[in-house]
N, C-alpha and C positions, 0 to 999 in steps of 0.2 A: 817558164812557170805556167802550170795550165789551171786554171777553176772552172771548178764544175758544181751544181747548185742543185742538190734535192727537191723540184718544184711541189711544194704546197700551199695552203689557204694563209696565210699571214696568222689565222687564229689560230691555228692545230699548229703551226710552227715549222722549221723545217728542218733539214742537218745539211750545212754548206759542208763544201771537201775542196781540196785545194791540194795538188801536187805540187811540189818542190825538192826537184829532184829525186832522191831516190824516200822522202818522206810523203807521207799522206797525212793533212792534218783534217779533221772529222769535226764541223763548230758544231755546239747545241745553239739553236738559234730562235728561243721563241722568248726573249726577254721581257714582254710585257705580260707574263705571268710566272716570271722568275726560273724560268727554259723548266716547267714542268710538265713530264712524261705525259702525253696523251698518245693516244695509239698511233698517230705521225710519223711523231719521232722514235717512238720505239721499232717500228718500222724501217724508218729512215738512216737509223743506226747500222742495224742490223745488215742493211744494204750497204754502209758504207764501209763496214768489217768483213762483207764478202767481197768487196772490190779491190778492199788492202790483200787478203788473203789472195784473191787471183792475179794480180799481176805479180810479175817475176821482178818486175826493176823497182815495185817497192819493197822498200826493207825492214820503214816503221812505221805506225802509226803514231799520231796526238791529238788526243785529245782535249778540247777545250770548250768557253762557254763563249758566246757576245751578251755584252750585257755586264750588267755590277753581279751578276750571279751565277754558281754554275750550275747549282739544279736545285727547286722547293722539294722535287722528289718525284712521288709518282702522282698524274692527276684521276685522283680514285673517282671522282665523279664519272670522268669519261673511259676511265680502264676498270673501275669495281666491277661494272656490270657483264664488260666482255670474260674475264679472269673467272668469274661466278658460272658464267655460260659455258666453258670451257674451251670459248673460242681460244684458237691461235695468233699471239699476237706477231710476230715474227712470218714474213711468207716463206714461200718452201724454198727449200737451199739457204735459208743467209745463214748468218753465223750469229748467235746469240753473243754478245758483247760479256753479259754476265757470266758466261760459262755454267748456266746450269742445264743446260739444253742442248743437249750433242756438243760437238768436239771444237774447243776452242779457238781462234786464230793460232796460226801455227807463228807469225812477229809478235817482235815484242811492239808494247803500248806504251808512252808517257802520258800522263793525265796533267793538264793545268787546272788548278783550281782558285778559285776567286770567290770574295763573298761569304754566299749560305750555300754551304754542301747539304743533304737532306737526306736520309734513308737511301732511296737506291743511286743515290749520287756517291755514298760512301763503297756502297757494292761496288758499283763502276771502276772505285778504284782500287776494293779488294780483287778484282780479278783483270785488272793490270800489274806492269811490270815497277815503273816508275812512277814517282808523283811529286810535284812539284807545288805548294803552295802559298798563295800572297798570304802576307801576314795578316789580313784582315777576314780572311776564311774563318767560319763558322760550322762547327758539326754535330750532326743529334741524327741519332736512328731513332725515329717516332714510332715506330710503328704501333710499338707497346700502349703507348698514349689512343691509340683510336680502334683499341677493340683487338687488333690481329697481333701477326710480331712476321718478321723480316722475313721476307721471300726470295729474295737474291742474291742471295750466296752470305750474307752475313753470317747466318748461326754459322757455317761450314769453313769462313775465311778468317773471321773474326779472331776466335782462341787460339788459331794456327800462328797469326799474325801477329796479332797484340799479346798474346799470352791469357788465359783463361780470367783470372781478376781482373784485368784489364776490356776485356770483350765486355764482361757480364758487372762491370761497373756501368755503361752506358747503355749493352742494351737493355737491360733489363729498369733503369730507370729514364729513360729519354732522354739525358741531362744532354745540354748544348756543351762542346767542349770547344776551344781554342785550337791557331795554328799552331801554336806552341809545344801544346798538348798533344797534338794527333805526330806531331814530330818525334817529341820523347816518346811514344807509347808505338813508333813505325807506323801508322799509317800513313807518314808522307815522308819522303828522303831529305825535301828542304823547303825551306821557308825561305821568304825573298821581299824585297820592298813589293805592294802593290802598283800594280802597272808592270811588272818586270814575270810574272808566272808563266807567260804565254813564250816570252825571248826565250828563259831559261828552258823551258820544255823541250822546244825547237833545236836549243844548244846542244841537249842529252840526247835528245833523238839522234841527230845529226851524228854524233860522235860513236854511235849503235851503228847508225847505216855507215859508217867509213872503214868497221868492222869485216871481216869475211863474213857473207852473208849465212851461208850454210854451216861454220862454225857458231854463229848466233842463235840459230835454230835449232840447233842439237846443245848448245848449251839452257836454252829452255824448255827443251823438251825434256831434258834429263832431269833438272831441276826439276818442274812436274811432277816427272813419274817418281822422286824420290818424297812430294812434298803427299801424292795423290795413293801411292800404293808403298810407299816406305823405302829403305836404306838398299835394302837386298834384290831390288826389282831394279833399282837406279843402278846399282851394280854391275848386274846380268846384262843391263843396256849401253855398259858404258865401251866395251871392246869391240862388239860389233859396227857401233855408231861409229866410231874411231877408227874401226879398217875401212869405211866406206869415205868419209872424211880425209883418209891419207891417200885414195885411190885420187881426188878429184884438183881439177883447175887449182883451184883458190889454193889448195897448199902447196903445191907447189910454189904459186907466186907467192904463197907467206915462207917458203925456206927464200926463194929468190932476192925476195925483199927485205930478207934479215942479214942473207951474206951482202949483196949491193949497200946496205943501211941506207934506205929508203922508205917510206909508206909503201903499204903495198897497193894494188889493184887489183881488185876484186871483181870479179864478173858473178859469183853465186855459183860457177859451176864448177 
């Protein structure tokens, strides 16, 4: 197990990373302001989704928070004024976690969630894969309440995901919703005793990466292209992905591993 530790000021916060095995878990870590967004950690993110993205032997990312929270949201006092300015917040190369700023992570994401989720804490986990949360989660896209409305993928993920009544029941009035709630409506896969968000996350990751790595890849890429540019584009990608997928390693070892009746081993290539 190796950890590695995003160094910043205790006040701006920081994003701990932690390999385990073929996982990368990414903490938000600025809990005594309930881990909200300052340009740190958006920052800090950003960097730790180009590091998932670059190495070859991880296969997932998760997400989580320290702390009783996993995000207030974004801290507009210290990010209004850069966003107004038209500064960047993100440095050159990373990968925007929210996906609305060039080209996604090509892994999939589990997100744990705990507490009070906030506006782009609900983003974060519209543009993941998985999401996992304790029963005592809390969720509101505010942004409607303070003048502006959702900048991170919400309007864009929201009616995709929840279905249209469902998006514009909450953004459009603020309202705080339940785990319960964000369960029945798909914003999370499952709910769990608190204290247990962070195990189970790691459980579903882990069960991703024991996966053929590059069959994972092309099944979220595909997904994508079917959710991003429609039925017929997913189509057109799904034969060619598939002759390059039957050319490599991994399939092989997955016919291998099905005549043997074995798990397979997967190398990614």
């Amino acid at each position: 197990m190796v950890i590695l530790v995003a160094m910043t000021t205790p006040a701006e916060g920081r994003i701990t990373t932690e390999t385990r095995g073929h996982l990368f878990l990414m903490g938000i870590d600025r809990a005594h302001k309930r881990n909200a967004f300052g340009p740190e950690l958006l920052r800090g993110l950003s960097d730790a989704y180009r590091a998932l993205e670059d190495d070859d032997q991880l296969r997932c990312g998760v997400v989580f928070a320290h702390g009783d929270h996993f995000t207030g949201g974004l801290d507009l006092a210290a990010v209004g004024p850069l966003i107004a300015s038209g500064e960047k917040l993100a440095p050159a190369g990373a990968i925007d976690p929210w996906g609305v700023s060039g080209p996604p992570v090509s892994k999939p994401v589990v997100v744990a969630v705990r507490g009070l989720c906030l506006t782009l804490g609900i983003e974060l986990i519209l543009a993941s894969d998985v999401c996992v949360a304790a029963s005592d989660a809390r969720f509101a896209q505010i942004e409607i309440k303070r003048g502006i409305f959702p900048f991170g993928g919400a309007t864009l993920r929201m009616p995709q995901r929840l279905g249209w009544g469902n998006a514009m029941r909450y953004l459009l009035t603020g309202d705080e919703f339940d785990a319960a709630t964000a369960l029945r409506i798909g914003l999370v896969q499952e709910v769990v005793d608190p204290g247990q968000d962070l195990d189970r996350a790691v459980a579903i990751a882990d069960r991703i990466a024991q996966q053929a790595p590059l069959g994972v890849r092309a099944t979220l890429h595909n997904a994508r292209v079917a959710v991003d540019r429609g039925p017929a584009a997913a189509i057109e990608d799904l034969r060619p992905t598939l002759g390059k997928l039957l050319a490599s390693d991994d399939a092989r070892e997955g016919m291998m591993s099905f005549v043997e009746r074995r798990a397979g081993r997967f190398t990614g290539r």
